[in-house]
C-alpha positions as CSV (number, residue, x, y, z in Angstrom):
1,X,0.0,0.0,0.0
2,X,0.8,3.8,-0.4
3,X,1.7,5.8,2.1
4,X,-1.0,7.8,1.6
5,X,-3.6,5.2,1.9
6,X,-2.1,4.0,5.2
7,X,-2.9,7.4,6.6
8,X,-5.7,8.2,5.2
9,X,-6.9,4.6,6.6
10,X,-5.7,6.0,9.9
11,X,-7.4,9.1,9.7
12,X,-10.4,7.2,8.7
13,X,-10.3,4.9,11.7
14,X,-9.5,7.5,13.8
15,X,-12.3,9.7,13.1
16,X,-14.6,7.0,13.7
17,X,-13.4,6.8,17.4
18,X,-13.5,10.1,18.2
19,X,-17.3,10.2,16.7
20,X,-18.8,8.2,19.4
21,X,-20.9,10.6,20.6
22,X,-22.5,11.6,23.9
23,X,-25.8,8.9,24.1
24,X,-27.9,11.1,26.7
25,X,-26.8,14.8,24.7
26,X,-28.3,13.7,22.1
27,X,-31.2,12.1,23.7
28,X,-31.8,15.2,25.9
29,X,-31.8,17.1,22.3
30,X,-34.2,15.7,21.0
31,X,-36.3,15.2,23.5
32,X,-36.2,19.2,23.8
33,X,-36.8,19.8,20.1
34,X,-39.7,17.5,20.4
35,X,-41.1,19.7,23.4
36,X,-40.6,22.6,21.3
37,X,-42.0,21.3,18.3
38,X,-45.2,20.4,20.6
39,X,-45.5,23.6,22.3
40,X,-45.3,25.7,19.2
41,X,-47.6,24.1,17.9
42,X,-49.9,24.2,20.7
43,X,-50.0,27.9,20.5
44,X,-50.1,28.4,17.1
45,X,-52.1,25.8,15.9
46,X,-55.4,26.9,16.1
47,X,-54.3,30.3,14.2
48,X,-52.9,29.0,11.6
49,X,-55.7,26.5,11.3
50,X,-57.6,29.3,11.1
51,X,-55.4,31.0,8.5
52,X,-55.9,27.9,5.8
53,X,-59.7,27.8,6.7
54,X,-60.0,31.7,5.5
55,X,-57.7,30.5,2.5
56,X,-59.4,28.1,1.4
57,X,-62.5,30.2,1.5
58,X,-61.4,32.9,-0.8
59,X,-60.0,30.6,-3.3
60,X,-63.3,28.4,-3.3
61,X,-65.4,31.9,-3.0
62,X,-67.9,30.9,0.0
C-alpha cells in the first residue's frame, strides 16, 4: 500500500473513534426539540388552522 492510503486509513479509523458521541446529549436534544415542536404548535395551531380555513374560502369563493 501507499503511504497515503495507510494514513488516510488511519485518519479514517480515527475519526470513527472520536465520533462516538455523547448517548444522553443527544437524547436530551431531542427530547427538547420535540417539546418545542409540541408547544409551538400548541399555540399556534389553532391560528394557523384558522389562516388555511380563510384560504381556502377565498379561493373556493364561500
Amino acid at each position: 500500500m501507499t503511504r497515503w492510503w495507510r494514513e488516510a486509513r488511519g485518519w479514517t479509523r480515527d475519526l470513527a473513534e472520536d465520533e462516538r458521541g455523547d448517548v444522553p446529549g443527544w437524547v436530551l436534544v431531542t427530547l427538547m426539540t420535540a417539546g418545542l415542536v409540541v408547544l409551538i404548535w400548541a399555540v399556534a395551531g389553532p391560528a394557523l388552522t384558522a389562516l388555511f380555513e380563510q384560504a381556502i374560502q377565498r379561493v373556493s369563493g364561500l
